[in-house]
Structure formats: structure tokens, C-alpha cells
C-alpha positions as CSV (number, residue, x, y, z in Angstrom):
1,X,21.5,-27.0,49.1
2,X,24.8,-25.7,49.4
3,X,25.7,-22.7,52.2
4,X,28.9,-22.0,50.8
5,X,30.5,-23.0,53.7
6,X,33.8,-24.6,54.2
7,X,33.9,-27.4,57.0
8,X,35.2,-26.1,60.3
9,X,39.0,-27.5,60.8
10,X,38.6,-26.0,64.7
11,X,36.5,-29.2,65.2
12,X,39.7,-31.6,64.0
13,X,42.2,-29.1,66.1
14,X,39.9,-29.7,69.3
15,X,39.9,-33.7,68.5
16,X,43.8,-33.8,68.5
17,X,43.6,-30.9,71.6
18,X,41.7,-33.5,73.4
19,X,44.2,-36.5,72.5
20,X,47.0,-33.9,74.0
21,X,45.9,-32.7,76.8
22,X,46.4,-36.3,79.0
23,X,49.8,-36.3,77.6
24,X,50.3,-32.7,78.8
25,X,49.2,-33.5,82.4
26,X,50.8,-36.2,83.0
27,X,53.7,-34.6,82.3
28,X,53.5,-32.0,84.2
29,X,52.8,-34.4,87.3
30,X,55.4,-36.6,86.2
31,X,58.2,-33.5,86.8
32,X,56.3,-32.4,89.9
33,X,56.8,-35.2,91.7
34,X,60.5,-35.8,91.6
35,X,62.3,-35.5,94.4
36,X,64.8,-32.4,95.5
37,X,68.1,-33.4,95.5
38,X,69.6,-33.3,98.7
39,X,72.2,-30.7,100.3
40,X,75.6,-31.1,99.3
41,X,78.2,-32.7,102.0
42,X,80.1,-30.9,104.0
43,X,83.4,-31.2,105.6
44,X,83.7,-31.3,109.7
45,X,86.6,-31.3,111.9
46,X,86.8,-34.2,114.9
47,X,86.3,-32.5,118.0
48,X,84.4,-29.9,116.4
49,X,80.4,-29.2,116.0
50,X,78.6,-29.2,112.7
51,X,75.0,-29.2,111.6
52,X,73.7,-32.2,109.0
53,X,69.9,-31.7,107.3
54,X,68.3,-34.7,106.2
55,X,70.1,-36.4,103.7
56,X,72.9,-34.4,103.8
57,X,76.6,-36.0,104.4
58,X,79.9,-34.9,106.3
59,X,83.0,-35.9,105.6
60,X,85.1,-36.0,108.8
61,X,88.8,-34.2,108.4
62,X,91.6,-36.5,108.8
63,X,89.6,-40.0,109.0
64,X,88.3,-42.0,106.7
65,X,84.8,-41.5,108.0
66,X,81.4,-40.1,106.1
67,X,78.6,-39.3,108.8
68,X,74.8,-39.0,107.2
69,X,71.6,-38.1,108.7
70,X,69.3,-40.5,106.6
71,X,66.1,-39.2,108.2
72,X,64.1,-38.1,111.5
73,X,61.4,-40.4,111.3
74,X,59.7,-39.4,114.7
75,X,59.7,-36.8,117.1
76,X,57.9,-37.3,120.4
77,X,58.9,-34.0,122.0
78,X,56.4,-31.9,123.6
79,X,55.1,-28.8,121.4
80,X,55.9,-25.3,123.1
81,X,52.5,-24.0,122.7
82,X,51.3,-27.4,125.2
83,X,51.6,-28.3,128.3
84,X,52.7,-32.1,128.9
85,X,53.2,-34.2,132.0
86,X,56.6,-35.5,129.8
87,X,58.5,-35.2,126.6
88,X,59.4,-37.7,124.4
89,X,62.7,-38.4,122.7
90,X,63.6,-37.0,118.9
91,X,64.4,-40.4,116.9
92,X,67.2,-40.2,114.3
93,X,68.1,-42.8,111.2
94,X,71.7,-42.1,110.6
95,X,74.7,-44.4,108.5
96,X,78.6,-44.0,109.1
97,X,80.7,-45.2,107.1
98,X,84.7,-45.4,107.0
99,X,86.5,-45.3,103.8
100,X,84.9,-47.7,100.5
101,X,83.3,-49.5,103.2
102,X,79.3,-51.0,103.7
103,X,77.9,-47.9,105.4
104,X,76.7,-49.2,108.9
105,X,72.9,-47.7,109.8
106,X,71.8,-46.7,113.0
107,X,69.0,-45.4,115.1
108,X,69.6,-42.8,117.9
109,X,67.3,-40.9,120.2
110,X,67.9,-37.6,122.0
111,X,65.8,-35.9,124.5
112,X,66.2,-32.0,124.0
113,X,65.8,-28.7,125.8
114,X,63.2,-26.0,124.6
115,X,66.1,-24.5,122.5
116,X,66.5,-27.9,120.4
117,X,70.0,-28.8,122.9
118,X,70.5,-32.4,124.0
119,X,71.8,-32.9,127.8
120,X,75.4,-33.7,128.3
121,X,74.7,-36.8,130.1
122,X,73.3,-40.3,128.6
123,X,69.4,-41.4,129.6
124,X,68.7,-44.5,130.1
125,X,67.1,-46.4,127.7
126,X,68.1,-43.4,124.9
127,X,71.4,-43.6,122.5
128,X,71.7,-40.2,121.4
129,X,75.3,-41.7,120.8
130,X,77.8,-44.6,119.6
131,X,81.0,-45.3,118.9
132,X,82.6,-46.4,115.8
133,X,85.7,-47.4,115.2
134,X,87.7,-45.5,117.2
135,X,85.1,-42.6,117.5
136,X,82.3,-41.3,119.5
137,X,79.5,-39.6,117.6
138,X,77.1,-37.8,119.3
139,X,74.0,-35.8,119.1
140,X,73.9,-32.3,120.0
141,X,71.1,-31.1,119.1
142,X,67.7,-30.8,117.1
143,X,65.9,-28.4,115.9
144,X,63.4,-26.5,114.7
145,X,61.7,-27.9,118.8
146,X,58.2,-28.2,117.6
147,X,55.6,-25.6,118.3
148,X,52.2,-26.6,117.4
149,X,50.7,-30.1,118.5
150,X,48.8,-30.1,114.6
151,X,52.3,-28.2,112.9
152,X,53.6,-31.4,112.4
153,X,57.4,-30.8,111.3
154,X,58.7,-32.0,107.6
155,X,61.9,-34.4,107.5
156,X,63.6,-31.8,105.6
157,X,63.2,-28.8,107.6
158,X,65.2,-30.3,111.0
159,X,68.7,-29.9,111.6
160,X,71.0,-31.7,113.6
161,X,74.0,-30.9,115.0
162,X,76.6,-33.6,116.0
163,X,80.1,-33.8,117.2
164,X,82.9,-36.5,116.4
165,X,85.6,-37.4,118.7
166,X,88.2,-39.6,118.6
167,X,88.0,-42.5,121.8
């Protein structure tokens, strides 16, 4: 017995949908889950304060020397919003390098004030500075100072502010 109907070519467009749709999403996660690029370097003077995020690069005025924070890969300083019998230090993955050479990594620490300042003078047991060829790099200070013992802070929202001088 015949309807007169035609066979339904929504059924073979909802096959192919189905075939599609996989592709589609992992697409879509694929270009979600590249990485930002990071800030663009800057140039510093020696002698003079300037402020790196992570990732980001200076380029040191009359040297031959490229400063860049890699990372803060811990930060053990006492929320605002708590009350602690100490503070911890801010830990800091940073690499110098000077001219087309190997760029040399290194770990500091810094303890800071409230404010995100380091001290002037050295702790012991905490290098929240080095010298390098010639130079003395040290940290400044760190911020944002953490607020919230759960408000954990993301790596790319700190910045650090250094200073260069020639030894």
C-alpha cells in the first residue's frame, strides 16, 4: 500500500549531524586550550625599577643582558584576611641571560611587606638576589600580597618588580 510519501532526507542529514558533531567539539576544545601568549618584553634601564609578569622579558639598556620571570611557582606569604604566627617567603623561577648566550635559570625567594615590598636587607637562608656577570639583580617586590587563604593566586596575575645594578 503506498502513502504517497517521499522518504524523509532529515533522517540522512541527522546521521551525518551526528558524525559532525565530535568533530565540532573537539575543535572547539582543541582552540580553547591553547595557551595566551605572553606579554611582550620591555626595555629597563640599570639602576632603575621595572615590573616583569610571568613570562614576560626585559631587555636591560646598555648590556647585553635579557632578565625573565619564568614563573612564581609558590607563595608562602600569609593571607591579609588571617592571622599567622609567621610568613613565608614568595619563590620566583627566573633565567638571565647575556647576549646569544645559554640563558642561566635560577630560583629566588623574597619575604615581603603587606604592600607586596621586599626588605632592603638580605635574610638568611632567602636569595631574593644574585649577581651575574658584573650585575646584581634583585627583587623588589611582589604583588598582588594574597588575601584569601582559599583565593589561591594564578601565575599570571603577580608582578614583580626588580632592579639591575652594575657591581
Amino acid at each position: 500500500m503506498e502513502t504517497g510519501l517521499k522518504p524523509n532526507n532529515s533522517l540522512g542529514f541527522l546521521i551525518k549531524l551526528r558524525h559532525a558533531i565530535p568533530l565540532l567539539l573537539l575543535a572547539l576544545w582543541l582552540t580553547s586550550c591553547q595557551l595566551t601568549p605572553p606579554p611582550p618584553p620591555i626595555t629597563a634601564s640599570v639602576s632603575d625599577e621595572f615590573i616583569l609578569a610571568s613570562g614576560q622579558s626585559a631587555v636591560i639598556a646598555g648590556t647585553d643582558l635579557t632578565l625573565k620571570l619564568i614563573a612564581v611557582p609558590g607563595d608562602e606569604r600569609c593571607p591579609i584576611e588571617i592571622e599567622c604566627a609567621a610568613s613565608g617567603p614568595v619563590t620566583l623561577s627566573v633565567s638571565i641571560q647575556k647576549g646569544e648566550s645559554e640563558p642561566a635559570d635560577f630560583i629566588l625567594q623574597s619575604f615581603t611587606d603587606s604592600n607586596g615590598r621586599a626588605p632592603e636587607g638580605p635574610f638568611e637562608g632567602i636569595q631574593d638576589r644574585m649577581e651575574y656577570e658584573g650585575y646584581l639583580i634583585q627583587v623588589k617586590g611582589v604583588l598582588p600580597y594574597p588575601v584569601q587563604s582559599m583565593g589561591e593566586v594564578k601565575d599570571s596575575e603577580y608582578q614583580v618588580s626588580f632592579v639591575i645594578t652594575a657591581r
